[in-house]
C-alpha positions as CSV (number, residue, x, y, z in Angstrom):
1,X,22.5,5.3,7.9
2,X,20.8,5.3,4.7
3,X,19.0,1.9,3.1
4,X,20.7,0.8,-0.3
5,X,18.1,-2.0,-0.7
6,X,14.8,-1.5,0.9
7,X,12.6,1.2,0.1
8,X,9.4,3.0,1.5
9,X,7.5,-0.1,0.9
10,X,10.5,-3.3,0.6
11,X,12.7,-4.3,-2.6
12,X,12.0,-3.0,-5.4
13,X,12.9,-3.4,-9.0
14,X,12.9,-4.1,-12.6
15,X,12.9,-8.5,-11.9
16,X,16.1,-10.5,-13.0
17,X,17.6,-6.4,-13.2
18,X,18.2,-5.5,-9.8
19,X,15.9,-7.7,-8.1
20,X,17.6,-10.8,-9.3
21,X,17.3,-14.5,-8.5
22,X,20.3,-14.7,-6.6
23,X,19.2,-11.4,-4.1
24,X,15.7,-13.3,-3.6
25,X,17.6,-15.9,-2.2
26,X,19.9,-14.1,0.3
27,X,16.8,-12.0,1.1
28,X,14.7,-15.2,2.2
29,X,17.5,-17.0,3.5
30,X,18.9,-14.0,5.8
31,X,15.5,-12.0,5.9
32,X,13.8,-15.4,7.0
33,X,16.9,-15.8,10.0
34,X,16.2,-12.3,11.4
35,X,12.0,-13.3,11.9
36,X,12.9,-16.9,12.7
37,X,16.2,-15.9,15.2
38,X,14.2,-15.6,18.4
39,X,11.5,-18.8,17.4
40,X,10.4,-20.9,20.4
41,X,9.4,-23.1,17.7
42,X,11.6,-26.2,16.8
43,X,10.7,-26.0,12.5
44,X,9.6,-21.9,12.2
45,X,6.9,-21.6,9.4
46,X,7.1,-18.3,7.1
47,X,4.4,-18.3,4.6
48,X,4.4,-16.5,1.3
49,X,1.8,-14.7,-1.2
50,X,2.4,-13.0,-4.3
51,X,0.3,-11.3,-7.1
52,X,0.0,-12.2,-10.6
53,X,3.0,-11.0,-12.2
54,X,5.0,-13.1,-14.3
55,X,8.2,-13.2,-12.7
56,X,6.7,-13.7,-9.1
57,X,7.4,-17.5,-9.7
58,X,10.8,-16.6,-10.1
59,X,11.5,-15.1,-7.1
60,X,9.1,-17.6,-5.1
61,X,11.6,-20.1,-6.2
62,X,14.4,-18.1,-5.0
63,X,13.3,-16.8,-1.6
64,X,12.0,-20.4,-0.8
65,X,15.3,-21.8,-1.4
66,X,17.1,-19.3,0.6
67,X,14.2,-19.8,3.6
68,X,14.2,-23.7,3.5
69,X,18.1,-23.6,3.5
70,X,18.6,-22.4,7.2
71,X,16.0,-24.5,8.1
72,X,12.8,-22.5,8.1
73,X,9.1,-24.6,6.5
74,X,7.6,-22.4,4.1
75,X,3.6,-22.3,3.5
76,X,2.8,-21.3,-0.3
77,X,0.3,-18.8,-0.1
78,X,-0.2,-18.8,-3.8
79,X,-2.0,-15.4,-5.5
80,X,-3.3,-13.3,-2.7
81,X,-3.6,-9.7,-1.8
82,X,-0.8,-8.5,1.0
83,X,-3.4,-7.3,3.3
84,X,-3.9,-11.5,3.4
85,X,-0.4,-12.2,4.0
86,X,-0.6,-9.6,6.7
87,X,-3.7,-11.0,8.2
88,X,-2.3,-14.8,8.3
89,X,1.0,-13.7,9.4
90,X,-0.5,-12.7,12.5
91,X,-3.3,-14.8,13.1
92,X,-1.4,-18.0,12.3
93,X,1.0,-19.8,14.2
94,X,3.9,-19.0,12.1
95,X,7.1,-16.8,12.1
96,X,6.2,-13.8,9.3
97,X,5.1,-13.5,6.1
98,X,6.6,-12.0,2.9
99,X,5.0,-10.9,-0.1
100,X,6.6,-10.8,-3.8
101,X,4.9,-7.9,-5.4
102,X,5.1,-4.2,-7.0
103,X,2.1,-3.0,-5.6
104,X,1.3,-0.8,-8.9
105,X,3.9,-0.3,-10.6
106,X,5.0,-1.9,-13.9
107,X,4.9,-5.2,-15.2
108,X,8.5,-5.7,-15.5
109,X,8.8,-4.4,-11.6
110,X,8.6,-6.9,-8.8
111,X,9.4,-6.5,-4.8
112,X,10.0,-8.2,-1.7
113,X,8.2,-7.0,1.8
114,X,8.3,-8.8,5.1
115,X,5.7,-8.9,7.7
116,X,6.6,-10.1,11.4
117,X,4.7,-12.3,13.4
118,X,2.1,-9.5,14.4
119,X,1.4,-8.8,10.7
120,X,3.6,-5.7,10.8
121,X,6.4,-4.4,8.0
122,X,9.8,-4.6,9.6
123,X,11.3,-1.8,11.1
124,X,13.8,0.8,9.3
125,X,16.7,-1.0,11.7
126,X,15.2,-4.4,11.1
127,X,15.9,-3.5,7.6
128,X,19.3,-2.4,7.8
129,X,20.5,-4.9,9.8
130,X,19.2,-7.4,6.9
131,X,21.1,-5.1,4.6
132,X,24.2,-5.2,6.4
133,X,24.2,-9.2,6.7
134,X,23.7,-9.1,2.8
135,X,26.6,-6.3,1.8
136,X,29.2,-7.8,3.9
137,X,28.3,-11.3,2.9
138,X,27.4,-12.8,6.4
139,X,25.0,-15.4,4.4
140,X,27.8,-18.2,5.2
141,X,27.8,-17.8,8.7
142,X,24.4,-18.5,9.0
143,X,23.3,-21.9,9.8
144,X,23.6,-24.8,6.8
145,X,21.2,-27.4,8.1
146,X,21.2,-30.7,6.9
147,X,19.4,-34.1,6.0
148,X,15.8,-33.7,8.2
149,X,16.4,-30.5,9.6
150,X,16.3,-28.5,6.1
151,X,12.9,-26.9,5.6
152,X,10.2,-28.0,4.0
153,X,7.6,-26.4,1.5
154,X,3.5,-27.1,1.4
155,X,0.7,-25.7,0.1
156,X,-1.7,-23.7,1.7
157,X,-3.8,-21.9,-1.3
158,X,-7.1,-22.8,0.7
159,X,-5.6,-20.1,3.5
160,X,-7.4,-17.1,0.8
161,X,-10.6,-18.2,2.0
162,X,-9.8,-17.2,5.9
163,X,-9.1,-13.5,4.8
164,X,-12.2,-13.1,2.5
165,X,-14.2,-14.7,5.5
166,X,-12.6,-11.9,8.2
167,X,-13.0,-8.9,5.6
168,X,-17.5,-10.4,5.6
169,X,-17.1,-10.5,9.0
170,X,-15.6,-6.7,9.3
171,X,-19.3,-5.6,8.6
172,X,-22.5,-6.4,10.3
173,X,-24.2,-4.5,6.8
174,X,-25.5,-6.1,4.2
175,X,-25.2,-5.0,0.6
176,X,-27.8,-6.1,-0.6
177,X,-29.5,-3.7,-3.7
178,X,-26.0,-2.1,-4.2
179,X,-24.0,-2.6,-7.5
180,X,-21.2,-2.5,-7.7
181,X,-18.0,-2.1,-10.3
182,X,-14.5,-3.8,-9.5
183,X,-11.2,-3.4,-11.3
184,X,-9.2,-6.0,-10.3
185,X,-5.9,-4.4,-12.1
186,X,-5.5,-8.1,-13.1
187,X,-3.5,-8.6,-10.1
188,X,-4.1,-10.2,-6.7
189,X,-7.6,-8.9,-5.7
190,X,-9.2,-10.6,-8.7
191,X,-11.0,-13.7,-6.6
192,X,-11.1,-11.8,-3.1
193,X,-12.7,-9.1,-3.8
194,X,-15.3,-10.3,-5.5
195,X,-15.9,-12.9,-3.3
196,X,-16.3,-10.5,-0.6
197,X,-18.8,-8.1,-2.4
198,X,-20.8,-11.6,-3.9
199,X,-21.1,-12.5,-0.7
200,X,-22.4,-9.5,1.4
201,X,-25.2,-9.7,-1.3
202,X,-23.8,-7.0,-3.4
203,X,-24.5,-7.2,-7.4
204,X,-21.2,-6.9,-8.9
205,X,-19.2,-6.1,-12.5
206,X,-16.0,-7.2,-12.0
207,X,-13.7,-5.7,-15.0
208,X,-9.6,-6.5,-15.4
209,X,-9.6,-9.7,-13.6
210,X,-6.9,-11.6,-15.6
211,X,-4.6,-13.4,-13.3
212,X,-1.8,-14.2,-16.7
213,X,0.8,-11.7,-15.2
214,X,1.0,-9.4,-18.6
215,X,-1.3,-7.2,-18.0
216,X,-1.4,-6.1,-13.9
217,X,-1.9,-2.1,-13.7
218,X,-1.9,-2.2,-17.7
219,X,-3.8,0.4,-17.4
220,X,-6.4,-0.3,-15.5
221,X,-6.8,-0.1,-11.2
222,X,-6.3,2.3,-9.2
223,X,-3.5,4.2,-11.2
224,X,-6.5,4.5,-14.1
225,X,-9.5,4.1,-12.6
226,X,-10.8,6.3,-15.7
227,X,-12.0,2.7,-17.2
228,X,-13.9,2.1,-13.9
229,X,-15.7,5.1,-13.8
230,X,-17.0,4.7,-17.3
231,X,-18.1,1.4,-16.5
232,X,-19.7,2.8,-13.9
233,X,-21.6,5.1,-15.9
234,X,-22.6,2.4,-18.4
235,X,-23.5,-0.3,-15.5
236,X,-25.4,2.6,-13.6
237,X,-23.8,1.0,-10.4
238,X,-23.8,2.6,-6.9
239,X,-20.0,2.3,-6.5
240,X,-16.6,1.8,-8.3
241,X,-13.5,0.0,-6.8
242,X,-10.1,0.2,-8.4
243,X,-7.9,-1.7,-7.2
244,X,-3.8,-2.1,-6.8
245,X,-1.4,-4.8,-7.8
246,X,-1.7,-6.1,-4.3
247,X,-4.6,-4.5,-3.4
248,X,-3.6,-2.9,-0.2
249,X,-4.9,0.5,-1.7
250,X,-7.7,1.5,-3.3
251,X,-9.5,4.2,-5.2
252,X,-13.2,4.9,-5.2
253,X,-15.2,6.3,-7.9
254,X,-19.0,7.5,-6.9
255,X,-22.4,7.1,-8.9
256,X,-21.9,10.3,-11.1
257,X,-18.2,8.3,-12.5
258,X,-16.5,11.2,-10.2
259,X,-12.8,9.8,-8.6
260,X,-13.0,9.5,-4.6
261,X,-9.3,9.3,-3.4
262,X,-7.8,8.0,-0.1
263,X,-8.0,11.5,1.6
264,X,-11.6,12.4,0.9
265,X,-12.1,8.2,1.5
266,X,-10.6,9.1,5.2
267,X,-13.0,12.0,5.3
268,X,-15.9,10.0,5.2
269,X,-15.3,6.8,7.4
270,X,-13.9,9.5,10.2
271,X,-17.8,10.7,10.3
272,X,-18.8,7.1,10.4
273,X,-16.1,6.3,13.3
274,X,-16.9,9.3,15.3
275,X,-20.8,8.7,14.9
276,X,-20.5,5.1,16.1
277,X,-17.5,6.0,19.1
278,X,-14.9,4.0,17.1
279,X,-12.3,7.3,16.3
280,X,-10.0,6.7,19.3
281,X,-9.3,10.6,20.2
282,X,-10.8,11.4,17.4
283,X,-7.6,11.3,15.2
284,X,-6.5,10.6,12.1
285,X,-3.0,9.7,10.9
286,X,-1.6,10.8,7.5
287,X,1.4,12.0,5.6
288,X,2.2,15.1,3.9
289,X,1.1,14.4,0.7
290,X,-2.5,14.5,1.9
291,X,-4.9,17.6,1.1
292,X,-4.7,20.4,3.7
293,X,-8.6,20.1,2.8
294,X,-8.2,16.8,4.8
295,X,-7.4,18.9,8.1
296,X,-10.2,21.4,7.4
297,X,-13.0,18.9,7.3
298,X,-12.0,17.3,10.8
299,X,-11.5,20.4,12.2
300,X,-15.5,20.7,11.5
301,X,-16.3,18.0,13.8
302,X,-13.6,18.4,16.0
303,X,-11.5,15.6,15.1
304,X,-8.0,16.2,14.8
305,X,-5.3,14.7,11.8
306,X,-1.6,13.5,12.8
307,X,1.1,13.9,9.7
308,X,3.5,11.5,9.7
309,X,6.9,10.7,6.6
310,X,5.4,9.3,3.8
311,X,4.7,5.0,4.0
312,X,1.5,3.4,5.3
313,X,4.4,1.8,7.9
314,X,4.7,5.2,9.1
315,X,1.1,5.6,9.4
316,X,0.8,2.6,11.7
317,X,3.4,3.0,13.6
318,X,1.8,6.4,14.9
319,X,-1.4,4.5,14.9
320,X,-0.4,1.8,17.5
321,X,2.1,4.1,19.4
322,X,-0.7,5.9,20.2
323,X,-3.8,3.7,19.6
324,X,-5.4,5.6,16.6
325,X,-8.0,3.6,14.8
326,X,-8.0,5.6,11.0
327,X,-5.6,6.2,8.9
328,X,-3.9,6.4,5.8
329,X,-2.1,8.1,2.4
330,X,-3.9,10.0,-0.2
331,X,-3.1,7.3,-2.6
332,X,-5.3,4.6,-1.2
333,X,-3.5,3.0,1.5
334,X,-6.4,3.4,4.1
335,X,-5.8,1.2,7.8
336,X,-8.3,0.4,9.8
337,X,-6.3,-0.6,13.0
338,X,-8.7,-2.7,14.8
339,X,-9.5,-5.0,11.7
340,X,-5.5,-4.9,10.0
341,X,-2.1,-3.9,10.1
342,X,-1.6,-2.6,6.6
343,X,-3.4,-0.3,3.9
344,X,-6.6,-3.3,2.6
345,X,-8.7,-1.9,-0.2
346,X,-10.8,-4.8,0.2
347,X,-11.8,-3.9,3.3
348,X,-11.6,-0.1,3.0
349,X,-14.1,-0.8,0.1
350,X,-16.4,-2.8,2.1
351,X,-16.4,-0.2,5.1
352,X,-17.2,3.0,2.2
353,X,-19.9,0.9,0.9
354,X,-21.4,-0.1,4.2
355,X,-21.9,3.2,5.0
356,X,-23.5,4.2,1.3
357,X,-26.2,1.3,2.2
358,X,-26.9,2.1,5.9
359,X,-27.0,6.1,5.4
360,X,-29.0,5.5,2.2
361,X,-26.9,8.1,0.5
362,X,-24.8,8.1,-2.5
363,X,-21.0,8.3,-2.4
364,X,-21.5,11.9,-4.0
365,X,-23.4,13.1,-1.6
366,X,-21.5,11.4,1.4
367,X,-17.8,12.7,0.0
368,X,-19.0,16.5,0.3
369,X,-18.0,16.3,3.8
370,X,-14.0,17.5,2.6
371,X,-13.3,20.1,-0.1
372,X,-9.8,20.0,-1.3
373,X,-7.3,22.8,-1.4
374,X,-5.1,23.4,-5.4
375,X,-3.0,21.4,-5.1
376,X,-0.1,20.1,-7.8
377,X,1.9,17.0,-8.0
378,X,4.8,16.6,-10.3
379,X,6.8,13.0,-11.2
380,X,9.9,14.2,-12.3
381,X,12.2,11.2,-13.7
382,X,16.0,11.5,-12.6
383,X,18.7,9.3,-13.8
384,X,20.1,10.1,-10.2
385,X,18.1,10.9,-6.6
386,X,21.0,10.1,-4.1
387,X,22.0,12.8,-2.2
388,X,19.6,15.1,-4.2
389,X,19.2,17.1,-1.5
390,X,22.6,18.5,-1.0
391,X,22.3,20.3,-4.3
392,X,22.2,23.9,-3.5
393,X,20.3,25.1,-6.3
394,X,17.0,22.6,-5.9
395,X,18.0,24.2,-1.7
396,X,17.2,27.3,-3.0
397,X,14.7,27.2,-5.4
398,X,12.9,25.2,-3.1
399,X,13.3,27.8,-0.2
400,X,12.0,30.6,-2.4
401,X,9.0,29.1,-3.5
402,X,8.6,28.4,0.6
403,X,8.7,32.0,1.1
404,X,6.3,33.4,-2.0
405,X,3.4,30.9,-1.3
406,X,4.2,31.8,2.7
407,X,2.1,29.5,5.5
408,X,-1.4,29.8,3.4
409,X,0.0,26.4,1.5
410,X,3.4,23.9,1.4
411,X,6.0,22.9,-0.7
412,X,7.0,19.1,-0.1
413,X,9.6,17.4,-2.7
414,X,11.1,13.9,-2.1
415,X,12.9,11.2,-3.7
416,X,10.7,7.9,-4.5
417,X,11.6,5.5,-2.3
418,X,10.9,2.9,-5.2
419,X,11.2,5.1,-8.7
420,X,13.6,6.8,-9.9
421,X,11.7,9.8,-9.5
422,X,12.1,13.5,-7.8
423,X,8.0,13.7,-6.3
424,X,6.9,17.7,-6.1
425,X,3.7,18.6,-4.6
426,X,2.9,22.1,-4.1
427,X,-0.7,23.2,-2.1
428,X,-2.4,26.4,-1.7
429,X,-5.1,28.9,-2.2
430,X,-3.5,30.6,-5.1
431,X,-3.4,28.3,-8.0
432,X,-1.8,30.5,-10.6
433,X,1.1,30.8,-7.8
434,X,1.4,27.1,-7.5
435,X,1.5,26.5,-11.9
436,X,3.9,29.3,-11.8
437,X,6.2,27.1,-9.0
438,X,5.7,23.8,-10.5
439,X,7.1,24.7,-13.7
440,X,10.5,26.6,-12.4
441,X,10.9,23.1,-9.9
442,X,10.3,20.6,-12.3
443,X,12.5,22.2,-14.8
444,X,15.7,22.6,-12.3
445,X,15.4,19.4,-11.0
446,X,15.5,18.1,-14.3
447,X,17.9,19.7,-15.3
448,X,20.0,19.2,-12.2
449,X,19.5,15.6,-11.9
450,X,19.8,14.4,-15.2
């Protein structure tokens, strides 16, 4: 059965559009029964976090209402990235966590996610059992509390300082006599992750760390870390870190200004893992949209790489299934499974430059470990994705383009799971053949779906 509301990464959407007041409520009221149904506890807690956005109040309001109403206490988190939520929703006593953010997208965007009591994104089921409670209106049969047994709300913004504390304690490395730039995309890393870096004795520039809600990815972070790497450059620092929204992804920039990505990222703490013991089987786990570059530079050191659908929660869940330590998504969303349970750019940040200060290398000499493979990526905007792929002449097209660039490269096109947005990527040795292939998709689709 296919979702209608949740996505690869929870609710999306433009807020007070589709992700309305009145859906934030039956969200937290029915989301908040389905983590709270099997509860020991007599008053279940759920805390929640949110980035900087404008309308996150909003939808705090909303989903607080709807959790208090069948009978559940609800800890504010206040601004904080989601790796924190994630963090405190296991490492607390409480029920689950949720966190009201876009992760990078627009301002105007906002989204829901849920966390279980293990820190943990709910399951595809879990998520369209919630969906199924919301469609056929099953809100009023859940309980209506009343008087003392209605939930309560408090105020726990002091709880930030126990996840910047565990991300310090994630390293025994000082970083001391490294400098350091940080975009804070204005969003929810803007006081942890300096904190962190301040702290490990890192001199740091921090850049884009407005928390008014107008201007989070404006951009800035990790979907322009351009302004980053110039700053860089005109700091002379040792390291640039752009983050997210949310900050539970990250994108590096090296000494020279030069963009370090989440697969080539991957590349370089698998040396470090291996080298210290710490790369359980010596795996990685990835999705498709990482470089076939990726597999090549494992393969030197004999480590091997596990693709999995695209989503971080895909990523983990072949990660604890089989005990994997490293993983992640080209984009940034890097897990390190024996310190979190989500993508943390904080903490992949800390790890890259821990090993820049103890190898006494720079980040461009350090990333030469992995050379990447052509390859192309192509956002085409639809006015419709469902059912995309029972078109017959995207089938086809895509099918021949299969069979011209053969098993020396891939084709791989998907709907977003939070745009509205056809994703291409073609990768190979031939780059002329992949230009030639990107243009006849991207046009047909277009034309097809619009």
């Amino acid at each position: 059965m296919e979702k209608k509301l949740f996505g690869t990464d929870g609710v999306r959407g433009v807020a007070n559009h589709e992700l309305k007041g009145e859906l934030a409520f039956k969200l937290g009221r029915i989301g908040g029964y389905y983590l709270t149904r099997n509860s020991a506890q007599e008053r279940p807690v759920v805390i929640i976090g949110k980035d900087t956005r404008l309308s996150g109040d909003m939808l705090e309001a909303a989903l607080m209402a709807g959790l208090t109403s069948v009978g559940i206490d609800v800890y504010r988190l206040g601004i904080i990235p989601t790796p924190g939520v994630c963090f405190l929703s296991r490492s607390k006593d409480v029920a689950g966590g949720i966190m009201i953010s876009a992760s990078h997208n627009p301002t105007a965007d906002n989204g829901i996610k849920f966390f279980d009591q293990n820190g943990i994104k709910l399951s595809d089921q879990a998520e369209l059992e919630i969906e199924e409670l919301i469609f056929n209106d099953h809100s009023e049969e859940l309980p209506y509390p009343i008087d003392n047994k209605i939930g309560l709300v408090e105020e726990k913004y002091d709880w930030i300082e126990e996840y910047i504390n565990f991300v310090i304690k994630s390293t025994e490395q000082k970083l001391d006599g490294l400098k350091v730039v940080i975009d804070c995309a204005n969003g929810a890393a803007y006081q942890a992750s300096p904190a962190v870096f301040k702290s490990l004795g890192a001199e740091v520039v921090v850049i884009n760390n407005h928390p008014n809600g107008a201007e989070i990815n404006v951009n800035c972070g990790s979907t322009a870390p351009e302004l980053a790497a110039e700053k860089v450059i005109e700091t002379d620092a040792d390291l640039g870190i752009a983050h997210d929204g949310d900050a539970d992804r990250v994108i590096l920039i090296d000494e020279k200004g030069e963009i370090v990505e989440g697969d080539n990222i991957m590349a370089v703490a698998a040396r470090e893992m291996i080298a210290k013991n710490k790369l359980n089987k010596k795996t990685v786990v990835t999705t498709k949209y990482s470089n076939l570059g990726l597999k090549e530079s494992l393969a030197e050191v004999g480590a091997n790489l596990v693709i999995t659908q695209n989503g971080d929660r895909y990523v983990l869940a072949e990660m604890l299934k089989n005990n994997y330590k490293l993983g992640g998504e080209k984009s940034g969303h890097i897990i390190f499974s024996e310190y979190n349970t989500t993508g943390d750019g904080i903490l992949t940040a800390v790890k890259i430059a821990a090993i820049i200060k103890k190898r006494d290398k720079p980040l461009s000499q350090l990333k030469k470990v992995m050379s990447y493979w052509p390859q192309l990526l192509a956002n085409i905007k639809v006015s419709q994705k469902k059912d995309w792929e029972q078109n017959t002449k995207i089938g086809a097209e895509i099918r021949a383009a299969e069979k011209e660039i053969g098993t020396s490269g891939r084709v791989f096109v998907r709907a977003s799971g939070t745009e509205p947005l056809i994703r291409v990527m073609l990768e190979g040795k031939e780059e002329e053949l992949l230009n030639k292939w990107e243009a006849k998709l991207t046009q047909l689709i277009s034309e097809e779906l619009n």
